[in-house]
C-alpha positions as CSV (number, residue, x, y, z in Angstrom):
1,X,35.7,22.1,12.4
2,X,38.5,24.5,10.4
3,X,40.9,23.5,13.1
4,X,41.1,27.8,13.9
5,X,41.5,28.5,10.5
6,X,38.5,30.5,10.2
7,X,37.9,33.3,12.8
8,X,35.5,33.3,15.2
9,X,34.2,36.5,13.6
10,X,34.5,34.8,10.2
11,X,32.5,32.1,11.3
12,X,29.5,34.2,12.4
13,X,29.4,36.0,9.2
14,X,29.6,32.7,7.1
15,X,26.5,31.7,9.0
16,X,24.2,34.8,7.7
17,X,24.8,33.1,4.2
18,X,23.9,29.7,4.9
19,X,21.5,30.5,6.9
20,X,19.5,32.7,4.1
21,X,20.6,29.9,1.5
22,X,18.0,27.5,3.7
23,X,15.4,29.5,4.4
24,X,14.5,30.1,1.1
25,X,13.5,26.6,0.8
26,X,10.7,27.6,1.5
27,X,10.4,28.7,-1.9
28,X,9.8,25.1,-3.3
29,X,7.2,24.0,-0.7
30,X,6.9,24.2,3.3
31,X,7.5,20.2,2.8
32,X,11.0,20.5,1.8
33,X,12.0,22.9,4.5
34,X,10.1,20.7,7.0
35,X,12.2,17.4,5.3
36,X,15.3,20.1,6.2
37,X,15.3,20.3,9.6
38,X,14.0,16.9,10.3
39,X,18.0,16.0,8.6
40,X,19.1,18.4,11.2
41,X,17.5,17.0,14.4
42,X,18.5,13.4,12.4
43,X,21.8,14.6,13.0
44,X,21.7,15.8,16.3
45,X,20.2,12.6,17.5
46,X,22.9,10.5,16.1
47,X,26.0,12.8,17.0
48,X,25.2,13.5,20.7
49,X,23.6,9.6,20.9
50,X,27.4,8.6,19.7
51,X,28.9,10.6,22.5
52,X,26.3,9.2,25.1
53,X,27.6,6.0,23.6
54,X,31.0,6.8,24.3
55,X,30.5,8.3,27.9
56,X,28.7,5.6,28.7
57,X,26.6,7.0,31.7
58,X,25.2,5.1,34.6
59,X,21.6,4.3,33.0
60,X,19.6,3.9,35.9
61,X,20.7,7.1,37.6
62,X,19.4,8.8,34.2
63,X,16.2,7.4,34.4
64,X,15.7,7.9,37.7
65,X,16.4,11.6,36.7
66,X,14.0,11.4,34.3
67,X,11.3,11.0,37.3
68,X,13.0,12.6,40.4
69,X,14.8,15.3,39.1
70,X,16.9,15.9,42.6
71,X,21.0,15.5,42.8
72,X,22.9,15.6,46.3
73,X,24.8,18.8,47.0
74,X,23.0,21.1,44.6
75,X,22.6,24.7,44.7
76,X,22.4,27.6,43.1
77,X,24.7,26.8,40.1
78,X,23.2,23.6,39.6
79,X,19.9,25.7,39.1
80,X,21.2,28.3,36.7
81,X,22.2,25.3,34.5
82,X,18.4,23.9,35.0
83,X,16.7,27.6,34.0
84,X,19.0,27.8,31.1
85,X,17.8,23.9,30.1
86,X,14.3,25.6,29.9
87,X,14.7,28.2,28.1
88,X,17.0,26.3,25.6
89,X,14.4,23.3,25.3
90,X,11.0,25.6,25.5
91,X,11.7,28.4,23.6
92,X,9.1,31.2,23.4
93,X,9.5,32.5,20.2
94,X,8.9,28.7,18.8
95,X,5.1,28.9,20.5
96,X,4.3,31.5,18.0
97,X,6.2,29.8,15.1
98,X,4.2,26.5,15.6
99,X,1.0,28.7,15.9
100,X,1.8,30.0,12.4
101,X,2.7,26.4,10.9
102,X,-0.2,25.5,11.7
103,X,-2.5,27.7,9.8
104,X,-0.1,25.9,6.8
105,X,-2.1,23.2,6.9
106,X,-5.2,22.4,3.8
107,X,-8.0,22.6,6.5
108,X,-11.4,23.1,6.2
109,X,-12.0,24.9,9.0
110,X,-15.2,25.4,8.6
111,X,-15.7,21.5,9.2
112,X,-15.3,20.2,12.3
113,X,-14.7,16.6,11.6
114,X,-11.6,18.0,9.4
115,X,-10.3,19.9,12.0
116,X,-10.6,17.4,14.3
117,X,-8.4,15.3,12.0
118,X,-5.7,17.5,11.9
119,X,-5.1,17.8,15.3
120,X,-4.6,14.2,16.3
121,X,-2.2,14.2,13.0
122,X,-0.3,17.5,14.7
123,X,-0.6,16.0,17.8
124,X,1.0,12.7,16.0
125,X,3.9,15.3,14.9
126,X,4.5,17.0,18.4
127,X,4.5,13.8,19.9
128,X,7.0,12.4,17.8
129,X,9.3,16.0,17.5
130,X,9.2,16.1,21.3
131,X,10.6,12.7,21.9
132,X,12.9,12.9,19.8
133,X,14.2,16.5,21.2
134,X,13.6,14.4,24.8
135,X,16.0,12.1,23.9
136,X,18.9,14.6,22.0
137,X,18.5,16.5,25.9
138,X,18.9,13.1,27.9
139,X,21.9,12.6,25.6
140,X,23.7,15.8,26.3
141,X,22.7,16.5,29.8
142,X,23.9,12.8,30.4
143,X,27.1,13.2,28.6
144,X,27.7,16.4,30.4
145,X,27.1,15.4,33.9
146,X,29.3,12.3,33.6
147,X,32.1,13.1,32.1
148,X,32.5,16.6,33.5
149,X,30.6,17.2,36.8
150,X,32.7,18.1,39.8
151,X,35.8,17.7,37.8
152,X,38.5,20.4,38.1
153,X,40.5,22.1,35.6
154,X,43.7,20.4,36.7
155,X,42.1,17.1,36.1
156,X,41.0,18.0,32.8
157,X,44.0,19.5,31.9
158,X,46.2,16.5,32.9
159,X,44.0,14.3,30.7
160,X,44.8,16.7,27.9
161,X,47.9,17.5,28.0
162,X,48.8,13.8,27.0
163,X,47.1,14.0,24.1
164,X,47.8,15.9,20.5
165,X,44.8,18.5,20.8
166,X,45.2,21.8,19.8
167,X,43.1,23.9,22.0
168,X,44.8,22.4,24.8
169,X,45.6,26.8,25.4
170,X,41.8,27.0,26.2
171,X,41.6,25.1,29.4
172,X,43.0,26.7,32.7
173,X,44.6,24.7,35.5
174,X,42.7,26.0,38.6
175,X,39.2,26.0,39.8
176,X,36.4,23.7,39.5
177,X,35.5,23.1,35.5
178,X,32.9,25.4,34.5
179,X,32.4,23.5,30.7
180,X,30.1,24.7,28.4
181,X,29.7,23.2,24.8
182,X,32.6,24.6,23.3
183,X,35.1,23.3,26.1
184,X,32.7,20.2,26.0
185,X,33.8,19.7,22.8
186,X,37.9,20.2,23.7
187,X,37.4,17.6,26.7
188,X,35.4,14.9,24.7
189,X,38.5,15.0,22.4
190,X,40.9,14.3,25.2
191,X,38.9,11.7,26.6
192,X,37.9,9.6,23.2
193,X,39.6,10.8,20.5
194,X,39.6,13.5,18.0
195,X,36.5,11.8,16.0
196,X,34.5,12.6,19.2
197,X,35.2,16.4,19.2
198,X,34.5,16.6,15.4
199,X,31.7,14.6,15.5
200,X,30.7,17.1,18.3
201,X,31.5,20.0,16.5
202,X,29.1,18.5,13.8
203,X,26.5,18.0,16.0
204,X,26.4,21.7,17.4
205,X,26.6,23.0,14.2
206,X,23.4,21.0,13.5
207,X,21.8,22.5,16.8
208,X,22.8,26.3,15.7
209,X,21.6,26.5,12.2
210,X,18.2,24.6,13.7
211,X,17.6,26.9,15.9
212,X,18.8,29.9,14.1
213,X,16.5,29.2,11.4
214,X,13.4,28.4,13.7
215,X,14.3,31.9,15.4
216,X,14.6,33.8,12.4
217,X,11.2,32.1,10.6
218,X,9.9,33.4,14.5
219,X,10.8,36.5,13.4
220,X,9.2,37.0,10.3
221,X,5.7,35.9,11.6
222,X,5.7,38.3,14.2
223,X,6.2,41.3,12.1
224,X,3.5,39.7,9.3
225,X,1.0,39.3,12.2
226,X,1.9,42.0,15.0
227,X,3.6,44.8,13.3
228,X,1.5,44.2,10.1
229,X,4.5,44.3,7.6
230,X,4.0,43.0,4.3
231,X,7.6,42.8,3.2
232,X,9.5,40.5,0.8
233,X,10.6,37.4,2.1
234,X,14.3,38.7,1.4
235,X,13.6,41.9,3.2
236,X,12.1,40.3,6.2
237,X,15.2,37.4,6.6
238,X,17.5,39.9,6.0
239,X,16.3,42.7,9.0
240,X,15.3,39.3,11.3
241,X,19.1,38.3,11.0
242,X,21.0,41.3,11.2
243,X,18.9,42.0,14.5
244,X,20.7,38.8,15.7
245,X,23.7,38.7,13.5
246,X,25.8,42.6,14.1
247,X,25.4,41.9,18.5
248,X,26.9,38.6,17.7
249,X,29.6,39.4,15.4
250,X,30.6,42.2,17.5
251,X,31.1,40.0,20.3
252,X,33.3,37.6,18.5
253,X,35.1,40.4,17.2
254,X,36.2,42.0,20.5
255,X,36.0,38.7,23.0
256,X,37.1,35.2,22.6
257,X,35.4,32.0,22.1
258,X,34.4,31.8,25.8
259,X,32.8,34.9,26.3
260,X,30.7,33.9,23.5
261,X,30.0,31.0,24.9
262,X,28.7,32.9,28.2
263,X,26.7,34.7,26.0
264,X,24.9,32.1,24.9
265,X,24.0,30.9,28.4
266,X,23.0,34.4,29.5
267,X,20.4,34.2,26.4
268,X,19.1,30.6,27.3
269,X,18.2,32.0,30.7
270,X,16.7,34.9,29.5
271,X,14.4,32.8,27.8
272,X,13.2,31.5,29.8
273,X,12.7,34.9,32.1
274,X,10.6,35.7,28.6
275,X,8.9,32.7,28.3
276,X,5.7,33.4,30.6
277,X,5.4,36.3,27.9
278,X,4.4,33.7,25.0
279,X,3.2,30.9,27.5
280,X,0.2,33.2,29.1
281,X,-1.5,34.4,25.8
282,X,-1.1,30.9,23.9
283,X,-2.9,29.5,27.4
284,X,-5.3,32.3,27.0
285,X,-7.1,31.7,23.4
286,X,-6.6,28.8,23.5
287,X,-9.2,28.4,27.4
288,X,-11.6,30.9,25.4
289,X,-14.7,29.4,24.6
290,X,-15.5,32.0,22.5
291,X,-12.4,31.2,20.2
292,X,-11.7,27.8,20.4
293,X,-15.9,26.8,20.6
294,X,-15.7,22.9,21.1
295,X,-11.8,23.0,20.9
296,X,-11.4,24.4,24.5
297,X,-8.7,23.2,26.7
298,X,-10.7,21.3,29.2
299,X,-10.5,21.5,32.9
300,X,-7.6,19.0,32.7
301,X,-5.3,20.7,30.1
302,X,-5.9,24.4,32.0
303,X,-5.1,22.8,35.0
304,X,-1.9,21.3,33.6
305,X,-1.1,25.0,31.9
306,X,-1.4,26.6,35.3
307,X,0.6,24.5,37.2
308,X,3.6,24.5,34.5
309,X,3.2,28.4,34.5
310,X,3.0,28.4,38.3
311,X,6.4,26.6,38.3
312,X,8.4,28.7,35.5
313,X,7.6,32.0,37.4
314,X,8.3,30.2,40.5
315,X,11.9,29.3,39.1
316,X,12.1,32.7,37.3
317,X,11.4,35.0,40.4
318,X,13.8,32.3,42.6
319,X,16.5,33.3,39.9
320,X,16.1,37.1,40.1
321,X,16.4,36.9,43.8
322,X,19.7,35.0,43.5
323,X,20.8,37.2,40.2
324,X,20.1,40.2,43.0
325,X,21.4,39.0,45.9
326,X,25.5,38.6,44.1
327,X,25.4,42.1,43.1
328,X,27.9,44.1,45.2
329,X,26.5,47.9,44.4
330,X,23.7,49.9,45.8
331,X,22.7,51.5,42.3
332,X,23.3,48.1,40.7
333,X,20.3,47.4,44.3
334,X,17.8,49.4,43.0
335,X,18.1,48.9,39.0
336,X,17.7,45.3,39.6
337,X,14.7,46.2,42.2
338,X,13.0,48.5,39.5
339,X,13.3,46.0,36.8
340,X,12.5,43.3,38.8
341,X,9.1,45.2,40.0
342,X,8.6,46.1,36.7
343,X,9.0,42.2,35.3
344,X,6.7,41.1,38.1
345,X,4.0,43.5,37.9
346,X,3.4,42.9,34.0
347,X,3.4,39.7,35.1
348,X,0.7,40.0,37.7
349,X,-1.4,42.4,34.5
350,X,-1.0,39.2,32.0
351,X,-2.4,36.9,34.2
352,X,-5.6,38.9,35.3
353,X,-5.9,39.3,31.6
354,X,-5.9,36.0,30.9
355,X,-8.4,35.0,33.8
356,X,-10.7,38.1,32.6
357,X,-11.1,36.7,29.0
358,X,-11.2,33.2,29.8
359,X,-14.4,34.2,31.8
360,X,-13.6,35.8,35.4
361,X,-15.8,38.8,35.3
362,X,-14.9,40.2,38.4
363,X,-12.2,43.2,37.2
364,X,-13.4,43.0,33.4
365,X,-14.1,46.0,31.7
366,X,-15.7,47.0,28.5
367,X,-12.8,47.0,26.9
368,X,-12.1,43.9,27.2
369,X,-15.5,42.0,25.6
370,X,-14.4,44.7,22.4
371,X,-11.0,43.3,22.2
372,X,-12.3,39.9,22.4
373,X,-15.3,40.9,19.5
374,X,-12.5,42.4,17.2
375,X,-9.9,39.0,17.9
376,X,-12.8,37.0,16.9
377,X,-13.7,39.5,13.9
378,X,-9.6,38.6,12.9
């Protein structure tokens, strides 16, 4: 958007200020904040529909996507790109920020027809946030698989190099394209215009300041509910973000756009490697009958939980295997073997926790039935 002007750097520190600027909205009511980031998705949706507009995609093929997810010739890549969809769309720390929105809400929860309203109105909410994130996904998942899937560089870079853009140094001539959304960005440009990589740019500007804020609002609620700290609400942005913030800046300070770029894909992955982490325990109290009472998932809803949990550690142990296989080193070997024991085991222990206090008695222990008394005492 500053046509280089600003640094890469420069831009990573300007958003710590922005980014503190809107979260203190939440100073003048959780309604204003909420109006916030509804503008933001409002302009996702009509930025990334305006380049799915512009690519103009074969519509059929999409929604036959939409039900067969399957694409001729696909490997390995193709399913690195899919994991790092998941973890970018479902992110984990967003289960427990939803969870704390909730108890937001004016209920009586003492009153059962009350809380019964207020879940078909959050249901209502979900509904409509998660079509609407559905669609901003089918828009950019479209857009990149037509206009840049199976392309090479040289192709790319012939298109460009016609043109007056000015990051026409970023692109390479050799090899298959390996875009991601800054050189998604550069290419959209080449292909439609300038007003298509700006209007990009203003799109994932949208996308990063949503998401940094729903991470760092994450963040707070965890160390209020986990770690118990009772901070100021300056004290508590301010350590959240520089967790996030000094790695990143230090990065852009030392690499170039495109290694921050990787980065980012590397983090979307491992999101979803983490996911199973927020995914068990939310599944958990919310199957335990004494918790949830009449609110329960029924035998429907855990059956749908299992099966979407089967298939994310399916996809998750399918990915360390391949992640292990490319390394070339025997001590690289074993630290992957370790770690990967290590992931898989804690897995295994989550699980069995979850089955024990949703009512398997067979492994339970005493201490379980006093961790459940003292959640229930919370």
């Amino acid at each position: 958007l500053s046509n280089q002007w600003v640094p890469l750097w420069g831009g990573v520190l300007i958003t710590i200020g922005d980014t503190l600027g809107f979260l203190f909205l939440d100073k003048y009511g959780l309604r204003k904040l909420e109006a916030f980031f509804g503008f933001l998705i409002a302009i996702m949706a009509v930025t990334f529909g305006y380049e799915y507009v512009m690519v103009r995609p074969n519509q059929v093929q999409v929604v036959k996507g939409l039900f067969y997810p399957y694409c001729a010739g696909c490997g390995q890549y193709e399913l690195l790109q899919a994991v790092g969809i998941v973890g970018a769309v479902i992110m984990p720390h967003n289960i427990y920020l939803h969870s704390a929105l909730v108890k937001s809400r004016a209920v009586d929860r003492s009153r059962q027809e009350e809380v019964k309203e207020a879940n078909m109105y959050y249901l209502i909410e979900c509904t409509i946030a998660l079509f609407v994130s559905l669609l901003i996904n089918i828009f950019v998942i479209a857009i990149f698989g037509s206009a840049f899937y199976q392309k090479t560089n040289k192709d790319v870079y012939e298109m460009c190099v016609n043109t007056s853009s000015p990051y026409i140094h970023q692109l390479q001539t050799n090899g298959s394209l390996d875009v991601d959304i800054f050189k998604g960005g550069i290419v959209l440009g080449c292909y439609f215009g300038p007003a298509a990589l700006y209007i990009w740019a203003v799109g994932i500007l949208a996308a990063g300041q949503s998401s940094t804020m729903t991470g760092t609002y994450a963040g707070q609620f965890v160390m209020e509910g986990f770690l118990k700290l009772t901070w100021s609400r300056f004290r508590r942005v301010t350590v959240t973000r520089l967790f996030a913030i000094v790695p990143t800046v230090i990065v852009a300070a030392v690499k170039d756009v495109s290694d921050l770029s990787a980065m980012n894909d590397i983090l979307n992955v491992l999101q979803s490697i983490l996911l199973p982490f927020a995914l068990v325990p939310i599944l958990t109290f919310t199957s335990m009958p004494t918790l949830m009472r009449e609110f329960t998932n029924g035998r429907l809803g855990k059956a749908l939980g299992l099966l979407i949990s089967l298939l994310v550690f399916g996809v998750n142990v399918y990915l360390i295997v391949v992640y292990v296989e490319d390394l070339k080193q025997v001590y690289l070997y074993a630290l992957a073997a370790i770690i990967s024991a290590v992931y898989l085991l804690f897995l295994a222990y989550l699980v069995w926790k979850g089955l024990v206090f949703t009512g398997m008695t067979c492994g339970s222990r005493g201490q379980d039935h006093h961790f459940t008394h003292q959640l229930l005492r919370d």
